[in-house]
matplotlib code that plots the C-alpha trace (Angstrom):
import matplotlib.pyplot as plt

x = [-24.3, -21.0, -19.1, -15.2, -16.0, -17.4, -14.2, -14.8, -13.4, -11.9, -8.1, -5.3, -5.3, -2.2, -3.0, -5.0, -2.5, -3.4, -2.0, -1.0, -2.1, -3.6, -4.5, -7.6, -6.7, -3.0, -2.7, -4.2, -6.3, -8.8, -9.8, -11.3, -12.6, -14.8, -16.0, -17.1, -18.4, -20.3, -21.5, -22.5, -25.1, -26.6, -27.7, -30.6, -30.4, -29.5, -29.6, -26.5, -27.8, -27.6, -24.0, -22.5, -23.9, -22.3, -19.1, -19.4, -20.6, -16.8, -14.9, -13.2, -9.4, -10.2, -12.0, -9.2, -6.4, -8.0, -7.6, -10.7, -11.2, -10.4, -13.2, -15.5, -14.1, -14.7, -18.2, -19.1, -18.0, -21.0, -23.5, -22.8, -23.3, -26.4, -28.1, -27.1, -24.9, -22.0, -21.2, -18.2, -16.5, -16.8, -14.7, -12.7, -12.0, -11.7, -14.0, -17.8, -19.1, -22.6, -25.2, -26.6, -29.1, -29.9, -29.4, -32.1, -30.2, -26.5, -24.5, -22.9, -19.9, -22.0, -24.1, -21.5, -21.4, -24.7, -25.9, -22.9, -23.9, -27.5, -26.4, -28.7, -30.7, -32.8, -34.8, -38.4, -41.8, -43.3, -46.9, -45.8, -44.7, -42.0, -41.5, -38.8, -38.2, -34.6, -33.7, -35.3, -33.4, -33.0, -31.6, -29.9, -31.1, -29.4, -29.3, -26.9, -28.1, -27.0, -28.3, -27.3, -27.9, -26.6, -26.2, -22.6, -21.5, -20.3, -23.5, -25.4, -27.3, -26.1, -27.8, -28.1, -29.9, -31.5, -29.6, -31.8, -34.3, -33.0, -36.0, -37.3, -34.8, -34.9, -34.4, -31.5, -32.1, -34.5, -33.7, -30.9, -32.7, -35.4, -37.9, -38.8, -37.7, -39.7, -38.6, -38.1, -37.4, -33.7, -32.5, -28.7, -28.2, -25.4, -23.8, -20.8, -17.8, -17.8, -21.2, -19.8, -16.1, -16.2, -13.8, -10.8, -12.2, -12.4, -15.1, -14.9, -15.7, -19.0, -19.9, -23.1, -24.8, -27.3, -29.8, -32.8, -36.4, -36.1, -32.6, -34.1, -36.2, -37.7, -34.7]
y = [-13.6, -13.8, -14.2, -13.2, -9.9, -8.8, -8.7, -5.2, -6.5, -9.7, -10.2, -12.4, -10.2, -7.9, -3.8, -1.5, 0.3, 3.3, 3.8, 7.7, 9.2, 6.0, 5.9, 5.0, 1.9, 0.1, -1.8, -1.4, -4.5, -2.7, 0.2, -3.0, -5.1, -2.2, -1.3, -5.2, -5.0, -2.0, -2.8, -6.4, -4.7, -2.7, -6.0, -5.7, -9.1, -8.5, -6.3, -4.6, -6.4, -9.7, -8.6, -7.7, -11.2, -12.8, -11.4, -12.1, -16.1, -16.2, -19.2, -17.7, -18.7, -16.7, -13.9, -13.2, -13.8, -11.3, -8.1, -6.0, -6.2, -9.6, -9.7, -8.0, -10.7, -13.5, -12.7, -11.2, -15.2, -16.1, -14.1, -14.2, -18.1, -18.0, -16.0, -17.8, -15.5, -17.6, -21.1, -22.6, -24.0, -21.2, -19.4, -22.0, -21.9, -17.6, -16.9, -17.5, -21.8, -21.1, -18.3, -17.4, -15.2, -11.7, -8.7, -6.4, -3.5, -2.8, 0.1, 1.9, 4.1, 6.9, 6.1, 5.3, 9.6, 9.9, 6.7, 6.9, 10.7, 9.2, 6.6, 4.3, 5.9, 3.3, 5.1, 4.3, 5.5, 3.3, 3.8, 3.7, 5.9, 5.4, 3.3, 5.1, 8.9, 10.2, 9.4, 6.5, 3.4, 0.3, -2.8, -4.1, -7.8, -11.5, -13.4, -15.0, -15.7, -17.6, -15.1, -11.5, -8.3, -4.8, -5.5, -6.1, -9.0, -7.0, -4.9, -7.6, -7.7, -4.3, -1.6, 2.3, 5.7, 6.5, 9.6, 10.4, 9.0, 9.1, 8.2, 4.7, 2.4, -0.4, -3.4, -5.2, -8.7, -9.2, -7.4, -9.6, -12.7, -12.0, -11.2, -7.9, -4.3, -4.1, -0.6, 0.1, 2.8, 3.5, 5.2, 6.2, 4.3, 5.6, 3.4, 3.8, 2.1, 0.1, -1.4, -2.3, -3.1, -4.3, -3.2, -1.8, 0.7, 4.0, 5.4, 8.6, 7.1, 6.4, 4.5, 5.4, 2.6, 3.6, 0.3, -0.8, -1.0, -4.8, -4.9, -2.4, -3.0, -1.2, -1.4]
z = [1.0, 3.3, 0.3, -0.1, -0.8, 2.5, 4.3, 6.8, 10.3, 8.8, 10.2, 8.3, 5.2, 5.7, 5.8, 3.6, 1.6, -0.1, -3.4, -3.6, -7.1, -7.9, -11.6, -12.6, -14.7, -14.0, -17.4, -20.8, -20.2, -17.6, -20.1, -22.1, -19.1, -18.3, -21.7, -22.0, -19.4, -19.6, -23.1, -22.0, -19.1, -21.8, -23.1, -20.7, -19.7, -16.0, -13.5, -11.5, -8.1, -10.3, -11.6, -8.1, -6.4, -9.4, -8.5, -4.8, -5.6, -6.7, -4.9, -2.3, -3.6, -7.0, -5.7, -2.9, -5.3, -8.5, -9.1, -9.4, -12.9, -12.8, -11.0, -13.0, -16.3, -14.1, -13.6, -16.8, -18.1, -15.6, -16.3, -20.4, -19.7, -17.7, -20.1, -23.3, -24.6, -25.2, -23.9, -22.3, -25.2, -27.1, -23.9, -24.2, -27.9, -28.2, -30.5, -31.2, -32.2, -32.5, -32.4, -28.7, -27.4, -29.0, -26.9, -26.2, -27.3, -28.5, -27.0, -29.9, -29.5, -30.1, -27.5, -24.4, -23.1, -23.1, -21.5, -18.6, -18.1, -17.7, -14.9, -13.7, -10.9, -9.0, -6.7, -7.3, -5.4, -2.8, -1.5, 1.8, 4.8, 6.1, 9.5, 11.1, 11.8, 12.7, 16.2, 16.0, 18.0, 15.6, 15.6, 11.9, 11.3, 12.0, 9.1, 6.9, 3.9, 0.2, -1.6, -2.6, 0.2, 0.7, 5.2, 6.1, 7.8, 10.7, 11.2, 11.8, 15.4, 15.9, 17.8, 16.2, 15.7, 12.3, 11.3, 8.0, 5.9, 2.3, -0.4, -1.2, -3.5, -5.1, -2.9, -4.5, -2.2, -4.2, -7.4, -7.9, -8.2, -10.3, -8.0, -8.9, -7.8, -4.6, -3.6, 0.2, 1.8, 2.8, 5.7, 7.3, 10.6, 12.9, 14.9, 18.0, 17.0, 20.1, 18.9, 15.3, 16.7, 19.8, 23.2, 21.9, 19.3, 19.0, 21.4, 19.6, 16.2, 14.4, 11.6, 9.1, 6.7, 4.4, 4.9, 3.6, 5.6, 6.0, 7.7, 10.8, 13.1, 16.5, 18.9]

ax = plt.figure().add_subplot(projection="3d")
ax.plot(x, y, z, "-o")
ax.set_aspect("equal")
plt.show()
């Protein structure tokens, strides 16, 4: 999706500034905007493809004028609706009108060091071999499409060299939308600046994407 969050080589929106010693959370507020939302994907009813395309199907104005937990609330609303967990009035009104869907499972306070040292590792076996082999020439693919993917706007088209062949993921295009895990392999792609960037960058400078078997093909 070229949503509002895929912004690398957009111009108009002022310079990166780097916060020194950032702290991890900048208001009280954030600590509990992550626990909900942490506890609400242990729910089981989606997946983290499906939760990171509902924060990019943001309108634009709101995405762009949120800060990053913002963010995650915002979405979190969407997906709680979409999977009957509560319903706009009861958003509205603060506090719960009727009874919604039932979890799968709870996450208990008890729970919450072991399950975050777990993580959620989603590589998978494919029966497969792989297609490419480092050094392999490549060229990403040109689409733009409404629904979620892991490709970059600005890689799009572009021409590179595999650099490594890191193990077979789940695909999250798909993933994301109900379709199933369909695990593909996933492989680093180098590309020149020049390619990415265009005249005027760094000739010196490379950039690396980890991508998925379906963005690559023969170059």
């Amino acid at each position: 999706m070229n949503g509002p969050h895929d912004l690398g080589g957009a111009h108009g929106l002022g310079p990166v500034a780097p916060e020194k010693d950032e702290p991890y959370f900048h208001a009280e507020w954030e600590k509990r905007a992550l626990g909900i939302t942490l506890s609400c994907g242990a729910f089981g009813a989606w997946t983290i493809d499906e939760s990171r395309h509902a924060r990019e199907s943001l309108p634009p104005a709101t995405y762009l004028s949120a800060s990053y937990y913002e963010i995650w609330t915002r979405a979190l609303e969407t997906l709680l609706k979409r999977h009957g967990f509560v319903s706009q009035a009861e958003l509205d009104a603060g506090h719960r009108l009727e009874q919604g869907a039932t979890p799968k499972r709870v996450l208990k306070a008890d729970m919450v060091a072991g399950v975050l040292a777990k993580g959620g590792p989603c590589d998978r076996p494919v029966e497969t071999a792989p297609r490419f082999t480092v050094g392999d020439r490549v060229r990403t693919k040109n689409f733009n499409p409404e629904t979620h993917t892991r490709l970059p706007r600005y890689a799009r088209a572009k021409l590179g060299r595999v650099e490594a062949v890191q193990g077979s993921f789940v695909f999250p295009d798909d993933n994301a939308h109900g379709r199933g895990e369909n695990p593909q392999w996933v492989y680093s792609v180098v590309f020149d600046a020049v390619e990415i960037w265009g005249d005027g960058a760094d000739p010196s400078l490379t950039i690396a994407l980890d991508l998925w078997e379906s963005y690559i093909f023969p170059a």
